[in-house]
C-alpha positions as CSV (number, residue, x, y, z in Angstrom):
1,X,-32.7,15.2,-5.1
2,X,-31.6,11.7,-6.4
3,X,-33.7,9.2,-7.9
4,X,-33.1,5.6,-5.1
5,X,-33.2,3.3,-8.2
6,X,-30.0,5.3,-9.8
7,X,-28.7,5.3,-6.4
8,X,-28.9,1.7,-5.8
9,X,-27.3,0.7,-9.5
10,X,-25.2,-2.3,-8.7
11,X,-26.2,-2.7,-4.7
12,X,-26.5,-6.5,-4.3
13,X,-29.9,-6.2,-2.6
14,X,-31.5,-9.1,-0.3
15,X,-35.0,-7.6,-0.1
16,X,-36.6,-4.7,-0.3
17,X,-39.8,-3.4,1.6
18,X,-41.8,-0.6,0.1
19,X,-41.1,1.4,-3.1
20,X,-37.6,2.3,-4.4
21,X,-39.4,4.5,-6.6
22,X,-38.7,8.0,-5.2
23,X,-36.6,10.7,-4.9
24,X,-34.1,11.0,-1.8
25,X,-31.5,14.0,-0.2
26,X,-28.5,13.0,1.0
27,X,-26.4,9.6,2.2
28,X,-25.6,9.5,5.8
29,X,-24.0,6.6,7.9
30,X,-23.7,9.4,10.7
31,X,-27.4,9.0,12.5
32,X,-26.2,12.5,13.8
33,X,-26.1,14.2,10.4
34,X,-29.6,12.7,9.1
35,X,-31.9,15.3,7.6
36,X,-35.4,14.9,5.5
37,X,-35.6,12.8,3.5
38,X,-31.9,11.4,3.4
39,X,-30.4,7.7,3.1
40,X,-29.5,6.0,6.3
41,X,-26.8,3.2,5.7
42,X,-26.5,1.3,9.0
43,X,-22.6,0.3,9.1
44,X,-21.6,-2.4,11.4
45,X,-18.2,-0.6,12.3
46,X,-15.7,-1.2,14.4
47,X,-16.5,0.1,17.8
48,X,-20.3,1.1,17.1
49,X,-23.2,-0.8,15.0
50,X,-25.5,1.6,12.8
51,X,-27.8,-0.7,12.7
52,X,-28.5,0.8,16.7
53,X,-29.8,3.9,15.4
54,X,-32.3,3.3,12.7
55,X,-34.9,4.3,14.8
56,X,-33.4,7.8,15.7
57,X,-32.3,8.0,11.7
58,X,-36.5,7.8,10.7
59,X,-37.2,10.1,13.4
60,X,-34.7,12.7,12.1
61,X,-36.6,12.2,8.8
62,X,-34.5,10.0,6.9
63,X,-36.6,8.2,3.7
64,X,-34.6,4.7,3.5
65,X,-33.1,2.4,5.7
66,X,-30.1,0.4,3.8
67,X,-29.6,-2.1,6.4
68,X,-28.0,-6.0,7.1
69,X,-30.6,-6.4,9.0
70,X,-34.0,-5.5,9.0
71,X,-35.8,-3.8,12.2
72,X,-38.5,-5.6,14.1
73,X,-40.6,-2.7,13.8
74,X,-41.5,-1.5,10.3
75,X,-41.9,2.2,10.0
76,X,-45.0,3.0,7.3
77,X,-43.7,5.2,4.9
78,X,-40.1,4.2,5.5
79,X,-37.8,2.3,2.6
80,X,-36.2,-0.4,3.6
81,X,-33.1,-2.4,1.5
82,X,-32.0,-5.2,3.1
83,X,-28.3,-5.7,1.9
84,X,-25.4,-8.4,2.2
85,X,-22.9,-5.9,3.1
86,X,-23.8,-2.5,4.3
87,X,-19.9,-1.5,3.6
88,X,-19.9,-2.7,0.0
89,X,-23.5,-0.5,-0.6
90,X,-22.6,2.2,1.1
91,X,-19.1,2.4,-1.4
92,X,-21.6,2.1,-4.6
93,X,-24.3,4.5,-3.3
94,X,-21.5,6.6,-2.9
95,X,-20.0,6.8,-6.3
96,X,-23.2,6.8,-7.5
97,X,-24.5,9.6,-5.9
98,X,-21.8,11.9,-7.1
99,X,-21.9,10.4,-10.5
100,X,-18.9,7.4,-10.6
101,X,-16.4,10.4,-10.8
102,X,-13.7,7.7,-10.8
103,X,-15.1,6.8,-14.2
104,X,-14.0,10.6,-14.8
105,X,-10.1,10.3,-14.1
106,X,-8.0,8.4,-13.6
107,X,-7.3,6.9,-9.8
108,X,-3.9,5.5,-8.9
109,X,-3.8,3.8,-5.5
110,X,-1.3,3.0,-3.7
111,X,-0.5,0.3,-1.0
112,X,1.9,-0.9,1.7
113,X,3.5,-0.5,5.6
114,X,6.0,1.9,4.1
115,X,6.3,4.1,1.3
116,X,2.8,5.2,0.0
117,X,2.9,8.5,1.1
118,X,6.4,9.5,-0.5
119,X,4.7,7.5,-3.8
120,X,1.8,9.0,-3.8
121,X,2.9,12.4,-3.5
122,X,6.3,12.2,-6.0
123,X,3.6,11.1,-8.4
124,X,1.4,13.8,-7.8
125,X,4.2,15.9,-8.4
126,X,5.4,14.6,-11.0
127,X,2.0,14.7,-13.2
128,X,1.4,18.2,-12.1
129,X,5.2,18.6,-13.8
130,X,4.3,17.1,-16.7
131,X,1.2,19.9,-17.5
132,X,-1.7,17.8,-16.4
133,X,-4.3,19.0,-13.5
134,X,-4.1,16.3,-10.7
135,X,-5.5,15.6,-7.2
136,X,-3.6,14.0,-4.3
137,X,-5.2,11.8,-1.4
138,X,-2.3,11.5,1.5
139,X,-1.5,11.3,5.3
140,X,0.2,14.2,5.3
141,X,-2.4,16.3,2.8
142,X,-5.1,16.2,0.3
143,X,-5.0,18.2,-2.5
144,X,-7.1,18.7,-5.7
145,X,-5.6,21.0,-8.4
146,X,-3.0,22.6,-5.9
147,X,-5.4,23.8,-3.3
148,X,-5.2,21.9,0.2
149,X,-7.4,20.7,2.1
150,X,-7.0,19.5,5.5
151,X,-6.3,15.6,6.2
152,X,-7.1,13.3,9.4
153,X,-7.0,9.5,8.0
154,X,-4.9,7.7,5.7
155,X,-7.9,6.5,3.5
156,X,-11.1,8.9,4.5
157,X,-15.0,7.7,4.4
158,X,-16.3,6.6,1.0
159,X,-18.6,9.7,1.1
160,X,-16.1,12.2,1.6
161,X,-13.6,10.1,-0.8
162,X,-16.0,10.5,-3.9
163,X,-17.1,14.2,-3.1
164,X,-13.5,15.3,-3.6
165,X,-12.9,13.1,-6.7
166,X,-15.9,14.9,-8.3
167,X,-14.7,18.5,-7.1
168,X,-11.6,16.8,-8.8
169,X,-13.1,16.0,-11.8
170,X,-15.3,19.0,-12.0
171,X,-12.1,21.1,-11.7
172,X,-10.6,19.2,-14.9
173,X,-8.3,16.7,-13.1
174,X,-7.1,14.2,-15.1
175,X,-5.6,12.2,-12.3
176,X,-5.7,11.5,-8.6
177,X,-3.1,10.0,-6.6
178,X,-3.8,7.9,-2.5
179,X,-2.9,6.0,-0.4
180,X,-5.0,2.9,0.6
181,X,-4.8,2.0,4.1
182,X,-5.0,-1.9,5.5
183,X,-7.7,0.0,7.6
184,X,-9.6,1.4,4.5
185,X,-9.1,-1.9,2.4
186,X,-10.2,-4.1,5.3
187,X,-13.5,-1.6,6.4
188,X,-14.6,-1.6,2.6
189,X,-14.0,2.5,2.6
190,X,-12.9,2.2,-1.0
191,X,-15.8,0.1,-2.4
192,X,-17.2,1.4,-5.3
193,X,-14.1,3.0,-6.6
194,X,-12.7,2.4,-10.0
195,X,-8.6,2.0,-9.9
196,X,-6.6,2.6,-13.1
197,X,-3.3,0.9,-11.4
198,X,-2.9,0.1,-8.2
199,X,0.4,-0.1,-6.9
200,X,2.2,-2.2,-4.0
201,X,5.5,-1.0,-2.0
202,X,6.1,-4.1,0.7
203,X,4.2,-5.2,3.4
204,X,6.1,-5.4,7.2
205,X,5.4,-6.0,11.1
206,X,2.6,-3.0,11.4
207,X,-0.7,-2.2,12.6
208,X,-1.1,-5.7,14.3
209,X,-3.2,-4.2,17.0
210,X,-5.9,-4.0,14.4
211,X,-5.4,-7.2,12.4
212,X,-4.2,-9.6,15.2
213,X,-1.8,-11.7,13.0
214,X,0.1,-10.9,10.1
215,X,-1.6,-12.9,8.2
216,X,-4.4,-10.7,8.4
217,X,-2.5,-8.0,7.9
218,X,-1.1,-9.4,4.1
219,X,-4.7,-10.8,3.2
220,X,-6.1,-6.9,4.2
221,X,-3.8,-5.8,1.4
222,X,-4.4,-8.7,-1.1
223,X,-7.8,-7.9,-0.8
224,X,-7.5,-4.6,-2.8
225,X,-5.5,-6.4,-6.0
226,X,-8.3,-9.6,-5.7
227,X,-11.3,-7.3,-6.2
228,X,-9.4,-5.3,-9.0
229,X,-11.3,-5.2,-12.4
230,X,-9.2,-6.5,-15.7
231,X,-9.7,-3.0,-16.9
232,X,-7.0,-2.5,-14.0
233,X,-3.2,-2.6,-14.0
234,X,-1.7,-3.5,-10.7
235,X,1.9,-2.9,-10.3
236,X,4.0,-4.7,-7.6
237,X,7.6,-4.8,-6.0
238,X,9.1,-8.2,-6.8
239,X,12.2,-7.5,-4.3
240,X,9.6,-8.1,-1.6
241,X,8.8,-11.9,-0.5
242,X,5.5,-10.9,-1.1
243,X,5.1,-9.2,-4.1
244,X,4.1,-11.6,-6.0
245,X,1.4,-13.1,-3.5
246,X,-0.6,-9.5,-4.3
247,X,-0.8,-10.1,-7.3
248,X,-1.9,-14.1,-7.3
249,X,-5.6,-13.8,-7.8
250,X,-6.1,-10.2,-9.5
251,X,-7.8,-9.8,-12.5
252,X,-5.8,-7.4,-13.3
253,X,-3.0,-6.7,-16.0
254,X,0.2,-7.6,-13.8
255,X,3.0,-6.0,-13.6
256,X,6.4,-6.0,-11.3
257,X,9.4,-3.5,-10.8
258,X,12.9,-4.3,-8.7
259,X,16.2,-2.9,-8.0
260,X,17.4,-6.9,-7.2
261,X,15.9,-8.6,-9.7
262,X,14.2,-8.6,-13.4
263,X,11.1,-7.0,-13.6
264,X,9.6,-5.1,-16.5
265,X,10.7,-2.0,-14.2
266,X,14.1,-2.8,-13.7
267,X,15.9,-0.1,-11.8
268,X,19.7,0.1,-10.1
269,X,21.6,2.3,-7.5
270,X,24.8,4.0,-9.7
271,X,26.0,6.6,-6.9
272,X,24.9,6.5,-3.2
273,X,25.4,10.4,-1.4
274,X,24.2,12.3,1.5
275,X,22.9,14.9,-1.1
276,X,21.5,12.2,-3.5
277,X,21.7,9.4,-5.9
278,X,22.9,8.2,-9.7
279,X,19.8,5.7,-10.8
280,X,19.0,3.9,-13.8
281,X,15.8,2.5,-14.9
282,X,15.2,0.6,-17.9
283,X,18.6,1.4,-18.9
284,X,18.0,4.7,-19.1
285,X,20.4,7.2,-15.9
286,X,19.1,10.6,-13.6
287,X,20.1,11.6,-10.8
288,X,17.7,12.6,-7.6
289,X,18.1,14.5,-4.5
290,X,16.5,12.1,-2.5
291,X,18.7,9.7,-0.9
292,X,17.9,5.6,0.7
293,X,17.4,2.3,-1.8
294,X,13.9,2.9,0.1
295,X,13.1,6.1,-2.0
296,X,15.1,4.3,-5.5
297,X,12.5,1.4,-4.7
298,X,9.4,4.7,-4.7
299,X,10.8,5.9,-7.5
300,X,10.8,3.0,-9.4
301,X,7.5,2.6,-8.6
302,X,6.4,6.2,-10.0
303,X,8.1,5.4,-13.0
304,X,5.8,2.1,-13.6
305,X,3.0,3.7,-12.8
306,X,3.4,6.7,-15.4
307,X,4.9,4.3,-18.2
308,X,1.8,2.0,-17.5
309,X,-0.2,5.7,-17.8
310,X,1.8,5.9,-21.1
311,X,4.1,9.1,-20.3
312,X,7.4,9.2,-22.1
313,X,10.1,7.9,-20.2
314,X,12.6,10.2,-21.0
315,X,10.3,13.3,-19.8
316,X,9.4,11.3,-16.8
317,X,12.8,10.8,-15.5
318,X,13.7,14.5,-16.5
319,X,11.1,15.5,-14.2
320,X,11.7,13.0,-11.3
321,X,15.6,14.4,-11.5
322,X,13.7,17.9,-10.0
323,X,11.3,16.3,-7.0
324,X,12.7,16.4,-3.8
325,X,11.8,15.2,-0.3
326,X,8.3,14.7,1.0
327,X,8.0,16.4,4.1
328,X,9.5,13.6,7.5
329,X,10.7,11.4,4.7
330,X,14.7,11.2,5.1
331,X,14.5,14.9,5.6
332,X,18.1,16.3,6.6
333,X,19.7,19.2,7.0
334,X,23.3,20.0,8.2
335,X,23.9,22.3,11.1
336,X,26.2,25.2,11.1
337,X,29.0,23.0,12.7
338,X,28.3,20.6,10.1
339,X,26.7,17.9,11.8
340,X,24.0,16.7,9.4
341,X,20.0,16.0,11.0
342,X,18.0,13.4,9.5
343,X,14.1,13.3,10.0
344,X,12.3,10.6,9.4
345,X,8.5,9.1,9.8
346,X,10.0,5.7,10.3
347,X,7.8,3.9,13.0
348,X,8.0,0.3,12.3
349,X,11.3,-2.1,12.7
350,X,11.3,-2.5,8.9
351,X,11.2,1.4,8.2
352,X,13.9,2.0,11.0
353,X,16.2,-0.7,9.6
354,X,16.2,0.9,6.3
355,X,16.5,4.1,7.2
356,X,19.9,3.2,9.3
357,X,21.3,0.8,6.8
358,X,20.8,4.0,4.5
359,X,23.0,5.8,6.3
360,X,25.3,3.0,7.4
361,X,26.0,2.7,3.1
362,X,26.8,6.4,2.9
363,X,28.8,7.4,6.0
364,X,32.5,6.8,6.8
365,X,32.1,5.5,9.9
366,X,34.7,8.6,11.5
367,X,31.9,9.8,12.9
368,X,28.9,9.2,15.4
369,X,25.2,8.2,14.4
370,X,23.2,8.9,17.5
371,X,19.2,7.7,16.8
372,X,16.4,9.0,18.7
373,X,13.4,7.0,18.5
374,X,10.6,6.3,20.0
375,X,7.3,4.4,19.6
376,X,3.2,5.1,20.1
377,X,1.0,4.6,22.4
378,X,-2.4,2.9,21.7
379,X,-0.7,0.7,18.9
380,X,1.3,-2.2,18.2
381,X,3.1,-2.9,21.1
382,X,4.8,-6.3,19.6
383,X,7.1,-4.1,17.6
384,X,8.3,-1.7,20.1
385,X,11.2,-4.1,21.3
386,X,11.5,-4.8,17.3
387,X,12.4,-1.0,17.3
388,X,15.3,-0.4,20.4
389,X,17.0,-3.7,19.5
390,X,17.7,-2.0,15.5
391,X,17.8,1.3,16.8
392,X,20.2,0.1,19.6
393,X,22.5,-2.5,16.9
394,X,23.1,0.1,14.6
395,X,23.7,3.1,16.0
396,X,26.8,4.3,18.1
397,X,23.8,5.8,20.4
398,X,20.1,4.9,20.5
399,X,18.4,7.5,22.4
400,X,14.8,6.0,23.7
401,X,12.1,9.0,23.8
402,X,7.9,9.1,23.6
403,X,6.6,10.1,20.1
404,X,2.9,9.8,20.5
405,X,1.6,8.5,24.7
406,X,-2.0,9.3,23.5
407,X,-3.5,7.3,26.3
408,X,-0.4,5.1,27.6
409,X,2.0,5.9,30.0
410,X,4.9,7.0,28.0
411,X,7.3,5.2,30.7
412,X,5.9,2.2,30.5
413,X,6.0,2.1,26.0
414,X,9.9,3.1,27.1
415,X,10.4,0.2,29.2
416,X,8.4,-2.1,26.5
417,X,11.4,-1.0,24.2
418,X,14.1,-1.6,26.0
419,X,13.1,-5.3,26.5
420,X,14.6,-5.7,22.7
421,X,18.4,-4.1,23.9
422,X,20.9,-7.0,23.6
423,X,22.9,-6.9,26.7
424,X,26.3,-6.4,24.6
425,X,24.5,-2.9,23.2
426,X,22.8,-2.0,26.5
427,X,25.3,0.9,27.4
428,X,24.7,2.1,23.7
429,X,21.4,3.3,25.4
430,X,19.5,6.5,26.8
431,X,16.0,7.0,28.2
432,X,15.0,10.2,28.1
433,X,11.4,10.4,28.3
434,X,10.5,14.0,26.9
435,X,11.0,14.1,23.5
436,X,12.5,17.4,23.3
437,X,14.9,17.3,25.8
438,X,15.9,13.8,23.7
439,X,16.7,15.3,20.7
440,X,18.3,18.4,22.9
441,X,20.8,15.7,24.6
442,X,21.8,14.1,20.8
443,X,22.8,17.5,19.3
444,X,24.5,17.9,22.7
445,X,26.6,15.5,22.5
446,X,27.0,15.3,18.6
447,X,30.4,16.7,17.3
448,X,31.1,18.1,13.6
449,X,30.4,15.8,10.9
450,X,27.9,13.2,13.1
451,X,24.7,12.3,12.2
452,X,21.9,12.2,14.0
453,X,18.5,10.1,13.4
454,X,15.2,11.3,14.6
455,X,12.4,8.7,14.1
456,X,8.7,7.9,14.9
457,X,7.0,11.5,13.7
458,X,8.7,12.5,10.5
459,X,5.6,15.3,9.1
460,X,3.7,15.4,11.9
461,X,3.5,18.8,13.6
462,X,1.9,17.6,16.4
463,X,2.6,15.5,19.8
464,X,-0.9,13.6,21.5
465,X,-0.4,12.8,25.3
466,X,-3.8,11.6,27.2
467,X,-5.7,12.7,24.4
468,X,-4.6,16.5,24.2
469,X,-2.5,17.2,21.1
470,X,0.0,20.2,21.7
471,X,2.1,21.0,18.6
472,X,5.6,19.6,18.0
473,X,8.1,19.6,14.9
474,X,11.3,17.7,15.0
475,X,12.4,19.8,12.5
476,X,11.5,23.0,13.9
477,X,12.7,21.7,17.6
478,X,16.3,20.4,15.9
479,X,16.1,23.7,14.3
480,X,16.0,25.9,17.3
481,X,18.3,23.7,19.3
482,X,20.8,23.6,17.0
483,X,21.1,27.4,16.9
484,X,20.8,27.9,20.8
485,X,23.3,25.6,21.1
486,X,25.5,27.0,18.8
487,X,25.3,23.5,16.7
């Protein structure tokens, strides 16, 4: 049991009715979950308002009621905290439940369209390296002291968020590592956490379905530097037109890193392979496996963040030289007739672009790129034309294929795309609408030494059409049909 008063430690409270004086269970914003003697927060969220089921919340037996607004019918017995934001207080009840455990470690977050998961997880990797116990908070996995467990948002609840950093802590982590989501920024689901540096990539056309304009979308992300203590670092890429508008109102110690311009993390492309890259950072050279001025731009990033952390450079970059590839990030592989596979989680027009003009800089141009891309259902569909018109420019074939229907008709995303093919690329173009037989048809038709793209799904193992998710690799499909084909 938790004393209320601890619990509601820094909650900017409106008005209370009855005693705060007692002891409570659990926090639940789930009416579903409530139990005796538990905290109800009512969250006005996007699809559903909390504030609906108070009543079933006191009949379950919850204690207090930590609501915007206050019922018309007062239940004797019942706690009630009227709050400004029921997001914000659920965020400090939260940590203060579990004890502020990011008081405990320290958090880096990381934000942006592209690039916080292959940050987030080189860093992970990179202080584990270095001898320290870390935990990891990641679309593709969470991860506290090398045990996994399973992951299904970019940025989970606030409850769930601070119960793993105190496992983390309680475990002897020193650091944790995630991603922070426009999503989880904008819906308050890291409120009440306490960020040691927070670090941007870039910001691109994404997730507009959601914010409406992209203006929306940029302020979503500022949001996280603005409310940053001055106990707080924030780190940010200067080679991106808005780097430095993250950074304009933080509190924060400020700091910027760029491969184009001066920054106090200066870093530059030496060498440029298929198999890696010569970098140098602050003057200092290493070379990595892990191939795109994308992933020199992460890796700059990594290094800011652990000089800021105040790890030698040297042993830093020693241990960066030995990461390679996150899983779906520019992952490639050759064939046994040499043709080299690239997989990639690109799924906006700014991660697609990069992607190809990362293999346009290495390639010799005797051979074929054939891309195979398609785009989601239930999402964005502004960017979908964004996507066949690069795909479609810069590749000798753009193969057009579903990556995730969920509820759409997968023809009809396909036909959304190919309103962005310029008519002087239009017979540089396929439809095939199942994605296997898409990527079947590219290594088909590839000959030694071509390279072939395939984008939208990178990690995922999974394909979700009406709402039924079967599983699906493109590596293990490009795998198997490579072989069969005697590719």
């Amino acid at each position: 049991m938790k004393s209320l008063v601890d619990l509601l430690y820094k909650v900017s409270i409106l008005e209370i009715i009855n005693t705060t004086k007692i002891e409570v269970n659990n926090i639940q914003f789930d009416s579903r979950k409530i139990e005796k003697d538990d905290v109800f927060v009512a969250v006005k969220g996007v699809t559903v308002d909390g504030h609906q089921y108070v009543e079933k919340a006191v009949s379950l037996g919850a204690k207090v009621i930590i609501c915007e607004v206050l019922p018309t019918e007062i239940t004797e017995g019942i706690t009630y905290v009227k709050v400004e934001d029921s997001t914000i207080a659920l965020g400090i009840l939260a940590s203060n439940y579990y004890d502020n455990p990011t008081k405990d470690l320290k958090l880096v977050g990381v934000t942006g369209t592209n690039g916080k998961t292959t940050t987030t997880t080189l860093l992970y990797e990179l202080f584990t390296k270095l001898g320290y116990a870390c935990a990891l908070v990641s679309t593709i996995k969470i991860v506290i002291d090398g045990e996994e467990i399973p992951s299904t948002h970019t940025t989970p609840d606030i409850l769930t968020l601070n119960k793993m950093f105190r496992e983390a802590v309680n475990r002897g982590c020193d650091y944790a590592f995630m991603e922070v989501s426009s999503h989880g920024i904008h819906q308050n689901r890291i409120a009440g956490l306490h960020f040691e540096v927070a670090g941007f990539t870039n910001i691109t056309h994404d997730h507009l379905d959601y914010h409406k304009t992209f203006a929306n979308y940029i302020a979503a992300k500022k949001k996280f530097f603005d409310d940053l203590p001055k106990t707080s670092t924030a780190i940010s890429n200067a080679d991106d037109k808005n780097g430095k508008v993250m950074l304009q109102n933080t509190n924060a110690t400020k700091k910027m890193y760029a491969l184009k311009t001066d920054a106090d993390f200066k870093g530059r492309i030496i060498e440029h392979q298929f198999d890696g890259m010569q970098l140098e950072f602050n003057n200092k050279e290493f070379w990595t496996s892990l191939i795109g001025q994308f992933n020199a731009s992460n890796l700059l990033l990594v290094f800011g963040v652990a000089s800021v952390l105040e790890q030698d450079e040297i042993e830093v970059l020693k241990a960066l030289s030995t990461l390679g590839n996150v899983d779906g990030r520019f992952q490639s592989f050759k064939t046994e007739s040499g043709i080299v596979i690239i997989v990639d989680y690109a799924h906006t027009p700014d991660a697609l672009e990069n992607v190809l003009r990362t293999i346009e800089a290495i390639r010799t141009r005797n051979e074929k790129l054939i891309t195979v891309v398609g785009c989601g259902g239930d999402r964005d569909k502004t960017k979908r034309p964004e996507m066949a018109d690069i795909a479609s420019e810069k590749s000798n074939l753009a193969i057009f294929t579903s990556d995730n229907p969920r509820t759409e008709d997968a023809e009809e995303i396909l036909r959304d795309m190919e309103v962005g093919v310029k008519a002087q690329f239009y017979n540089r173009t396929l439809k095939i609408t199942d994605r296997k037989e898409a990527i079947k048809t590219a290594i088909k038709m590839a000959e030694p030494k071509d390279i072939i793209l395939i984008a939208g799904k990178g990690h995922e193992t999974y394909q979700e059409i009406n709402g039924v998710r079967t599983h699906f690799s493109d590596v293990e499909i490009a795998t198997e049909l490579s072989k069969i084909l005697n590719k």
